[in-house]
N, C-alpha and C positions, 0 to 999 in steps of 0.2 A: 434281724433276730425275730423269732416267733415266739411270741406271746399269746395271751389268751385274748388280748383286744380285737386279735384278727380272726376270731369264732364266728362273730354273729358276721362281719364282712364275708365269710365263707358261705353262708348261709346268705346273704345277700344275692352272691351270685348264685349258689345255687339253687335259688327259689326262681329266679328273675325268669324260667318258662312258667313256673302256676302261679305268679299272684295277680297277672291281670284277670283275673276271673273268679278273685274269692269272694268279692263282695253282692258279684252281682251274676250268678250260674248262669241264669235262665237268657242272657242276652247272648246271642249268637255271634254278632257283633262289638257288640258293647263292653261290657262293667271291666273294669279289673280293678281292679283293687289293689292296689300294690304300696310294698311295706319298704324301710329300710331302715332297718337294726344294725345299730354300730358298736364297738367294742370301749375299753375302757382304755388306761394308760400302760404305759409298761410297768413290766413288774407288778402286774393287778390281780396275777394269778401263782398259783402253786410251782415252787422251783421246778421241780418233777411230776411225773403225772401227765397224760393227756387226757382226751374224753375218755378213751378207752380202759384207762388206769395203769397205763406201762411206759415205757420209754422215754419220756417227757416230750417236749415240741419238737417236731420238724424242721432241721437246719436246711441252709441253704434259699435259693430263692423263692420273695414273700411278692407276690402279685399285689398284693394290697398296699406294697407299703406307700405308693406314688400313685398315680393315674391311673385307670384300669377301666374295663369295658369289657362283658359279657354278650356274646351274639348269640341269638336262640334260633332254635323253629321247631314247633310244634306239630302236632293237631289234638283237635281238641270236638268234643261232641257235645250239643247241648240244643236248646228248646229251637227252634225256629224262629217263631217271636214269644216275649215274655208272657206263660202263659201257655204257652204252647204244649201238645202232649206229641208233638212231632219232632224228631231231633232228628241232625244234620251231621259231618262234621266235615270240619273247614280248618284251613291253615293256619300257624300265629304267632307272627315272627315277633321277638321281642330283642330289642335293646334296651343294656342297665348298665349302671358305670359312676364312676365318677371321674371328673375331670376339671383340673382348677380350685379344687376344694367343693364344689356342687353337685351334690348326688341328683342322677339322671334315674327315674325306674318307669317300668312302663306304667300306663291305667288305661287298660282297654285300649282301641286304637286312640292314643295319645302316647303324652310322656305327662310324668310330676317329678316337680325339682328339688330338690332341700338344700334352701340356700343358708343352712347354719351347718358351717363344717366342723367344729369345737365337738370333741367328745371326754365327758367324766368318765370316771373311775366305775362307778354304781348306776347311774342314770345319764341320761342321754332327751335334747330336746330337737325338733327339726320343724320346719315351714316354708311353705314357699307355696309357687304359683301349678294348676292345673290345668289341661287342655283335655280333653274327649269328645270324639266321636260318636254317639248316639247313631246306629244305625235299625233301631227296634221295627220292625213293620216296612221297613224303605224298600227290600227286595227280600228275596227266598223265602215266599211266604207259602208254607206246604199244605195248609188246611185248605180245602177250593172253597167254603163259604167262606171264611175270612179273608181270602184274597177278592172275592167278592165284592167285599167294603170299600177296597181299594189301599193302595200301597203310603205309608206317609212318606212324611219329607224330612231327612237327616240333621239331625241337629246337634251344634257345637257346642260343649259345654265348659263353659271358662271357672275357675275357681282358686280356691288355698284349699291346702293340708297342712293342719298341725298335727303333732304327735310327741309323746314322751316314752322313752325305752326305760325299766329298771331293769337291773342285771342282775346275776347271782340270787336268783328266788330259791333254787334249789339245790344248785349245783353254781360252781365258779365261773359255768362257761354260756349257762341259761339266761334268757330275759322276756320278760313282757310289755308289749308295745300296747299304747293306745291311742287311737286319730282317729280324728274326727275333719272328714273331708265337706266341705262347701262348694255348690256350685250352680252356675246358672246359663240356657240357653242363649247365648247373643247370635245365633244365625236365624231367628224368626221361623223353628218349627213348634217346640210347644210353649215356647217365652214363658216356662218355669225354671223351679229351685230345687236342688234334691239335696239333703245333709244324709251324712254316711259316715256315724260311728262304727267302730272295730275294736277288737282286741286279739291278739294272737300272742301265745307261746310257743319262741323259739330253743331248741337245744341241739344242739350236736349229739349223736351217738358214738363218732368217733372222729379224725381226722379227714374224709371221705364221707361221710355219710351225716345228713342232717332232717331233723323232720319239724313240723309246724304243725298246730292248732289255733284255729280262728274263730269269731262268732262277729258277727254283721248283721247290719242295718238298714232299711234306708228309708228315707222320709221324705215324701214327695207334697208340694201344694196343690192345692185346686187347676191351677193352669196345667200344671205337667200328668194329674189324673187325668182331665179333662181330654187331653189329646190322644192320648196313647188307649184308655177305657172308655169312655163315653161311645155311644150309638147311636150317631145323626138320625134323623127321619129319614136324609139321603142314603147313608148307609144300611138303615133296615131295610129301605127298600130293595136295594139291592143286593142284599144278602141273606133278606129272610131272618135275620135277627134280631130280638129285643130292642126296642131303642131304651136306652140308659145312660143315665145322667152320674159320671166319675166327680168324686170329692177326694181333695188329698187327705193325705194321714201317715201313719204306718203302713206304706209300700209289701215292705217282705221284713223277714229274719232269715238268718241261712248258718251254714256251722261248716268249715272244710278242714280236710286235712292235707298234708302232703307229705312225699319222703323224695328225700332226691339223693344221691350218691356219684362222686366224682368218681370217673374210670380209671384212674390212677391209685386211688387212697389215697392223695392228700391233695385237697383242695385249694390250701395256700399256695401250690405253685403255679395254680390256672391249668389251663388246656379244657378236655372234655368232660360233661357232667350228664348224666339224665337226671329224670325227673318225672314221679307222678304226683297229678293230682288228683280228689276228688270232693265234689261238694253239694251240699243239698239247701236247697233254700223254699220255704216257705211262703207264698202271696197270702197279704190278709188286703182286710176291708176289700175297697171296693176292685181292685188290682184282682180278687179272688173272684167277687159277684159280676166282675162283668161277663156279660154272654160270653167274649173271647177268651174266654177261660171256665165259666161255671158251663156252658154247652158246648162249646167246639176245643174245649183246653183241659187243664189240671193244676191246681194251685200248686200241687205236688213238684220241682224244679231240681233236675240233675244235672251236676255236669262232671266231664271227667277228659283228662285230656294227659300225654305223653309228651316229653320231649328231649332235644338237647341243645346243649348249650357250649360253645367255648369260650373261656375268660384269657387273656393277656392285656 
């Protein structure tokens, strides 16, 4: 039976091509940020009625209601390295799902898990373990002084995401997510921490069609400035650039949006979805004043990126 519980699951899959990249634009490689909004119980919405205000819900088969698994691919365009006023675009396949009771969604090249499968009526909580791939600076670096510096060295980022959904803010079918991600390098490139608050509002506009608003964070220590902004003596030399000494802080702020719409009109039975996105993020403090950004960059950070996805 279709219910309103299986809205933000709609929206689950059909974000699953833009959210590894709402937190963090500017990484070519890197950020994604990725969300997962669940629904409430049965009977939690209006007899009649859908998003659209006609017909009531969609009979017949619900992709959500058991195991399920969203395959993407993208491409997407954004900074070269963080920082960068050179943009690229590259491929970006994403897998999201659940299976077992444990939500799977992408974060950048990784995955994050939610291993609380329980969903309320009104609110919704989730947690579990993170993996990312950091690939900032490691290759395709388009500035020729900043490649100058030399290329770093890719680092794995182990961590938790928590988060909490409310539902019905404004309408029966809406909700508001908030998480705050944790995590830190164990493969010995910048042996830093980065925390990554969010918030995003999700709604459906109709059975097929869903869109999202986000605002993001991220907070970096002294170790993880230190590598990614700083300017050895070795590196001015050979670049010709400032040497400068990075302190963590306030990393960025950023705000994205997205709209995605199933090819069918009704998302509950899976198959094919597209998807855009688009987002813009901010470098403060030292992330802004380094050379690699205040002279060869722009603290200024877009990204925008297309795709599809099929869910079964």
């Amino acid at each position: 039976m279709m219910t309103p519980k299986h809205f933000p699951l709609m929206g689950t899959a059909l974000c699953a091509l833009a959210f590894p990249q709402i937190l963090s634009a500017q990484e070519a490689d890197g950020q994604a940020p990725s969300s997962q909004e669940k629904g409430g119980e049965e009977g939690s919405g209006p007899p009649v009625g859908g998003p659209g205000g006609g017909g009531g819900f969609p009979t017949g088969k619900n992709v959500f209601d058991d195991n399920w698994v969203t395959l993407g691919l993208g491409v997407a365009l954004s900074p070269s390295y963080t920082g960068s006023d050179d943009y690229r675009a590259f491929p970006l396949p994403v897998v999201q799902g659940q299976l077992a009771g444990v939500g799977i969604s992408p974060n950048g090249p990784g995955v994050a898990l939610d291993l609380i499968p329980g969903r309320g009526v009104n609110s919704d909580y989730s947690f579990g373990p993170t993996i990312r791939l950091r690939s900032d600076r490691a290759n395709n670096i388009e500035d020729p002084v900043v490649a100058l510096a030399g290329e770093l060295d890719r680092a794995v980022e182990v961590g938790v995401k928590v988060g909490t959904t409310k539902r019905q803010i404004g309408n029966l079918l809406d909700s508001v997510t908030f998480s705050l991600a944790a995590s830190g390098d164990v493969a010995g490139a910048h042996d830093g921490f980065v925390l990554e608050p969010s918030i995003s509002y999700f709604t459906p506009v109709d059975f097929g069609t869903a869109v999202s608003f986000s605002l993001s964070a991220s907070v970096v220590d002294d170790n993880y400035a230190d590598y990614y902004y700083s300017v050895s003596g070795a590196q001015s030399a050979a670049s010709g650039l400032d040497q400068f000494d990075a302190e963590g802080g306030l990393q960025s702020v950023g705000a994205s949006v997205f709209i995605a719409y199933d090819l069918d009109g009704n998302a509950l039975n899976g198959g094919l979805s597209a998807v855009f996105i688009g987002s813009y993020s901010r470098l403060l403090g030292d992330a802004a004043d380094t050379p690699y950004t205040a002279e060869r960059g722009d603290p200024n950070q877009f990204f925008a990126g297309v795709g599809l996805g099929y869910t079964f």
